[in-house]
VOMARVO-43081 format. One record per residue (C-alpha): residue in one letter; y, x, z; residue number from 1. Coordinates in nm, 3 decimals, always signed. Layout:
BEGIN
> A, Y, X, Z, NUM .
...
***
This chain:
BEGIN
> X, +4.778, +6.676, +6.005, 1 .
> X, +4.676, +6.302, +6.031, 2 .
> X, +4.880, +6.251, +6.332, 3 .
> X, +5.173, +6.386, +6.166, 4 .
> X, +5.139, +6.177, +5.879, 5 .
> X, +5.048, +5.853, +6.094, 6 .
> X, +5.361, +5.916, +6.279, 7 .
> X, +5.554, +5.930, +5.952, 8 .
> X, +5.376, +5.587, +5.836, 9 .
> X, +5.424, +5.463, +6.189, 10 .
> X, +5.802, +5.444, +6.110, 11 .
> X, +5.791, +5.157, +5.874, 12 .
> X, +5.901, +5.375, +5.575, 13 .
> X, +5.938, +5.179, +5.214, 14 .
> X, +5.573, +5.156, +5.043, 15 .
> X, +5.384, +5.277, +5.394, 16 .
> X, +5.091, +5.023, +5.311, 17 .
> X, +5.082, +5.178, +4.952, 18 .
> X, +5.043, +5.536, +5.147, 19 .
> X, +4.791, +5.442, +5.388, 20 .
> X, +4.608, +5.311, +5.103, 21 .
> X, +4.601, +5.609, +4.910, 22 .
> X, +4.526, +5.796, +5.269, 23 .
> X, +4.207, +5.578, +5.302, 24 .
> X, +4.044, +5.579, +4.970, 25 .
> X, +3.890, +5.906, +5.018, 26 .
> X, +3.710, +5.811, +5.308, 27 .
> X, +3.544, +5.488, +5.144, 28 .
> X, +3.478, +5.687, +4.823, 29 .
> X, +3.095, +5.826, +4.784, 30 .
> X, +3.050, +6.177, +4.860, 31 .
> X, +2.885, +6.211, +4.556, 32 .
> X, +3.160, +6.145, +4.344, 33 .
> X, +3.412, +6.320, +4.554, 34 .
> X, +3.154, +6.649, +4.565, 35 .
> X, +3.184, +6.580, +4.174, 36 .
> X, +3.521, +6.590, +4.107, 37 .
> X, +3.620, +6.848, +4.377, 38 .
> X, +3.341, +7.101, +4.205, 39 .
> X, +3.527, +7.079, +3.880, 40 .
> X, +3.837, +7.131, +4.038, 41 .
> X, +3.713, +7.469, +4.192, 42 .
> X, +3.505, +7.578, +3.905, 43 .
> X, +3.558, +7.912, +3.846, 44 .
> X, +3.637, +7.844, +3.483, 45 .
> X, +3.772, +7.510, +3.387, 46 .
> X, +3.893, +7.449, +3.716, 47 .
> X, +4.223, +7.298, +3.819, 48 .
> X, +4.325, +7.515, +4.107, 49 .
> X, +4.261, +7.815, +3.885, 50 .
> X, +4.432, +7.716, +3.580, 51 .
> X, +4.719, +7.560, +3.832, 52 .
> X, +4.742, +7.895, +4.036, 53 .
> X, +4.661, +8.149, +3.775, 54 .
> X, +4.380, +8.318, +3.949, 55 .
> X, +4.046, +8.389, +3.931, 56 .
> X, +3.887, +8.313, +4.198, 57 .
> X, +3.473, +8.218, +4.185, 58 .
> X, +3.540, +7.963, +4.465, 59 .
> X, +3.213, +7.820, +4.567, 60 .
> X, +3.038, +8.108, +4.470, 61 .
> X, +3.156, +8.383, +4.717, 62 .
> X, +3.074, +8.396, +5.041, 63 .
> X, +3.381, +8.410, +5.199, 64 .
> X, +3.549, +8.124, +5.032, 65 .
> X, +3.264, +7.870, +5.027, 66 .
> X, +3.249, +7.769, +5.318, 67 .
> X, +3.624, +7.715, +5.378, 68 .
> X, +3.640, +7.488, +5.029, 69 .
> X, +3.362, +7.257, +5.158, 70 .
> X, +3.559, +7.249, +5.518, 71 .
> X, +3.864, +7.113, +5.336, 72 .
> X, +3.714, +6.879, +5.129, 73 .
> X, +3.528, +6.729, +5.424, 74 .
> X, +3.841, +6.714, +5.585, 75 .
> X, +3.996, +6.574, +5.321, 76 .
> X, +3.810, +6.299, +5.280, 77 .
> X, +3.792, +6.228, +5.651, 78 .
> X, +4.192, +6.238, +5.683, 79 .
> X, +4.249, +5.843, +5.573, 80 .
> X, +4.007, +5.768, +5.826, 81 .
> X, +4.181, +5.971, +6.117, 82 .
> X, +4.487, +5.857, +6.029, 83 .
> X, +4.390, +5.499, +6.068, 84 .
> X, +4.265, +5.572, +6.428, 85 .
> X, +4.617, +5.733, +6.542, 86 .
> X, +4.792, +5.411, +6.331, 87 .
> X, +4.589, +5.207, +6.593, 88 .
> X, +4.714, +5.460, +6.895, 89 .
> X, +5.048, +5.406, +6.804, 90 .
> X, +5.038, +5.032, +6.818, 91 .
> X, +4.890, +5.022, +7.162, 92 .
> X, +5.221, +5.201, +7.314, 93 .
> X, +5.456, +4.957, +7.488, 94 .
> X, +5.796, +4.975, +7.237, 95 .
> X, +6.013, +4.932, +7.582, 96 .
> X, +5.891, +5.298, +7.676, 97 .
> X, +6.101, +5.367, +7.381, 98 .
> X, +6.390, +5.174, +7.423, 99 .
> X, +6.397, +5.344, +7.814, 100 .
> X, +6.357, +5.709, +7.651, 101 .
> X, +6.632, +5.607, +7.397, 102 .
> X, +6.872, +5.504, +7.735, 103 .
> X, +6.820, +5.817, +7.875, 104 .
> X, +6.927, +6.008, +7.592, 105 .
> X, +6.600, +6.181, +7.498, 106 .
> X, +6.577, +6.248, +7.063, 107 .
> X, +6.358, +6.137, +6.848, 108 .
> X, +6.141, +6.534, +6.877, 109 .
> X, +6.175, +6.479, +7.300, 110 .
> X, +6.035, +6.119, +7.262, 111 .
> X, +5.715, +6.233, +7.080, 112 .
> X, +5.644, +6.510, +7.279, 113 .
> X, +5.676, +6.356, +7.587, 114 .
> X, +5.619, +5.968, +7.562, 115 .
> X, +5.392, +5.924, +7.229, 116 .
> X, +5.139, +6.254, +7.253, 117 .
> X, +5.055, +6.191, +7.666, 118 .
> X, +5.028, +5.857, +7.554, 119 .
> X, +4.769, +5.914, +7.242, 120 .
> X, +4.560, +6.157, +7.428, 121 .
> X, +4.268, +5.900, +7.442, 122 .
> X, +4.337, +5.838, +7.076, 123 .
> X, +4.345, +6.254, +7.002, 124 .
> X, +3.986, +6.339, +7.227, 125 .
> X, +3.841, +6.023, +6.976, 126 .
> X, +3.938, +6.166, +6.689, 127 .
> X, +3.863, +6.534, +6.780, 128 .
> X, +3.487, +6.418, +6.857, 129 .
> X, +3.430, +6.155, +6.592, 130 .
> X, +3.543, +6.460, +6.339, 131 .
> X, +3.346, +6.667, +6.545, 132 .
> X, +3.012, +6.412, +6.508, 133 .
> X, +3.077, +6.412, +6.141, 134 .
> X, +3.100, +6.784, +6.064, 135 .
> X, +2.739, +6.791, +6.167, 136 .
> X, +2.596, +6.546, +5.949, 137 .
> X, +2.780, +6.666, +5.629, 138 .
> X, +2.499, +6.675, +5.372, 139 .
> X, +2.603, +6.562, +5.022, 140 .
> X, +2.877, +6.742, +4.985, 141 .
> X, +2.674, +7.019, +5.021, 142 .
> X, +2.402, +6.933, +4.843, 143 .
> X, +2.626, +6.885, +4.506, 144 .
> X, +2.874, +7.164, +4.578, 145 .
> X, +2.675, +7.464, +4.646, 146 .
> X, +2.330, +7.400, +4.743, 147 .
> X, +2.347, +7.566, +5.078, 148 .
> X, +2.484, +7.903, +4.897, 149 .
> X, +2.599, +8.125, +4.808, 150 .
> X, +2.339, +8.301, +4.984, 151 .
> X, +2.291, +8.092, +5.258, 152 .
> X, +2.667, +8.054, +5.394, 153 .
> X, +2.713, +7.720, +5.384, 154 .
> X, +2.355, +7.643, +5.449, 155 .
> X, +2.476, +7.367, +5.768, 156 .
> X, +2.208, +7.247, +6.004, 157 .
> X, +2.126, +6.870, +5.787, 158 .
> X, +2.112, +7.105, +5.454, 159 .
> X, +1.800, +7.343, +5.678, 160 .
> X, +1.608, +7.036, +5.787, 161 .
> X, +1.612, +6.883, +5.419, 162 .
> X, +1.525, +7.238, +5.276, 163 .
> X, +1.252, +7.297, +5.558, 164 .
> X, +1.132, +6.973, +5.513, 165 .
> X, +1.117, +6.887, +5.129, 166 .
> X, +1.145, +7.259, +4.978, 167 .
> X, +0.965, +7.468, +5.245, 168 .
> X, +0.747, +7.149, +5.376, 169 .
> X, +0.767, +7.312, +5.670, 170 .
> X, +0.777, +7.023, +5.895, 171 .
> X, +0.756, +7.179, +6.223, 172 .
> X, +1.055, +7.352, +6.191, 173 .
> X, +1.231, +7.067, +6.048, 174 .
> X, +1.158, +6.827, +6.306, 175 .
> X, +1.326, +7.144, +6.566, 176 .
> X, +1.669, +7.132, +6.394, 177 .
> X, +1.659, +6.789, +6.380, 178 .
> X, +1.588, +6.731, +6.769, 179 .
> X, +1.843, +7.001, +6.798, 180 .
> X, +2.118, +6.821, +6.600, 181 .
> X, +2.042, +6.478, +6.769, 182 .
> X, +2.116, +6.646, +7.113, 183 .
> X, +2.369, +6.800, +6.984, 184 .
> X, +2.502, +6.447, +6.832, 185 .
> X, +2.386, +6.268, +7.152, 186 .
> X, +2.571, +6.546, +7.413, 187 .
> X, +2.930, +6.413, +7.188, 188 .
> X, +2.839, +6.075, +7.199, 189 .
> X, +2.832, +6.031, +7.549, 190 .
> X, +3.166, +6.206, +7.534, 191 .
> X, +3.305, +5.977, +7.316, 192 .
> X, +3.170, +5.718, +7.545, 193 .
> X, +3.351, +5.862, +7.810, 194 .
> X, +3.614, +5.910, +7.648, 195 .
> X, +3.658, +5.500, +7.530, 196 .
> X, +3.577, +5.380, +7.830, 197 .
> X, +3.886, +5.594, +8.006, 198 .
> X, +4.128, +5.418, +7.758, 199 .
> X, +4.005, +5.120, +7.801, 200 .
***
């Protein structure tokens, strides 16, 4: 989805710094406020998506759909950022590559599949692992959505160590996740290191 839309804004469409705009301000918004507002939009009773789709759905309090409402708000609210990393991608390809795929009579759907994606493979692998890095450390979200529930299914690896640590005061086991999830982190890291350092 955010290269899509980053290769829609790439095309110097009317008001594309208005969109990118609007793109980025979830990103730079608290998760506080965003857990906020998107828990009143899924409430079960006053809830927008409810009243908009006339169901009834109890979304962040079933198991099966809590976990999938806090993966698209974090993904939501990480989208402005992506697309601002492809934006970049597409400004590091050489226009003339273009101009030749134009002479030889490739479309606009040929030129994207094969001269931009090859091309913003370093950019896609960032983007993948930086999302990747951030899915582990979502916390607040959490925290003011569901509080690791409904029974424990979007209880996240961050959400166990705080809960170990400042409910259970189990500190032992605490102190394992959290090795656990900086190896995890580190193991990406390097990846992403890798990764940079290829493109570069």
């Amino acid at each position: 989805m955010p290269l899509i839309i980053a290769a829609f804004l790439n095309t110097k469409i009317k008001g594309a710094e208005t969109f990118k705009t609007i793109y980025f301000l979830p990103f730079i918004t608290p998760a506080v406020v965003i857990a906020i507002v998107w828990g009143w939009i899924f409430d079960p009773n006053i809830g927008l998506i409810n009243t908009v789709l006339k169901t009834h759905l109890t979304w962040l309090f079933d198991t099966k759909l809590a976990m999938p409402v806090l993966i698209f708000v974090s993904v939501w609210k990480l989208i402005g950022y992506n697309i601002v990393l492809f934006l970049t991608g597409f400004s590091t390809i050489d226009k003339t590559l273009y101009e030749a795929a134009k002479i030889d009579g490739a479309g606009g759907k040929e030129t994207f599949f094969k001269v931009t994606l090859p091309l913003l493979k370093p950019t896609t692998y960032f983007v993948t692992l930086v999302t990747a890095i951030s899915s582990f450390q979502v916390f607040d979200l959490i925290y003011v959505m569901t509080s690791g529930g409904p029974a424990d299914s979007t209880n996240v690896i961050v959400y166990s160590i705080y809960k170990y640590a400042f409910e259970y005061f189990d500190i032992g086991k605490s102190c394992a996740l959290a090795y656990i999830l900086f190896g995890i982190i580190f193991i990406l890291a390097i990846l992403q290191r890798k990764i940079q350092t290829k493109s570069s």
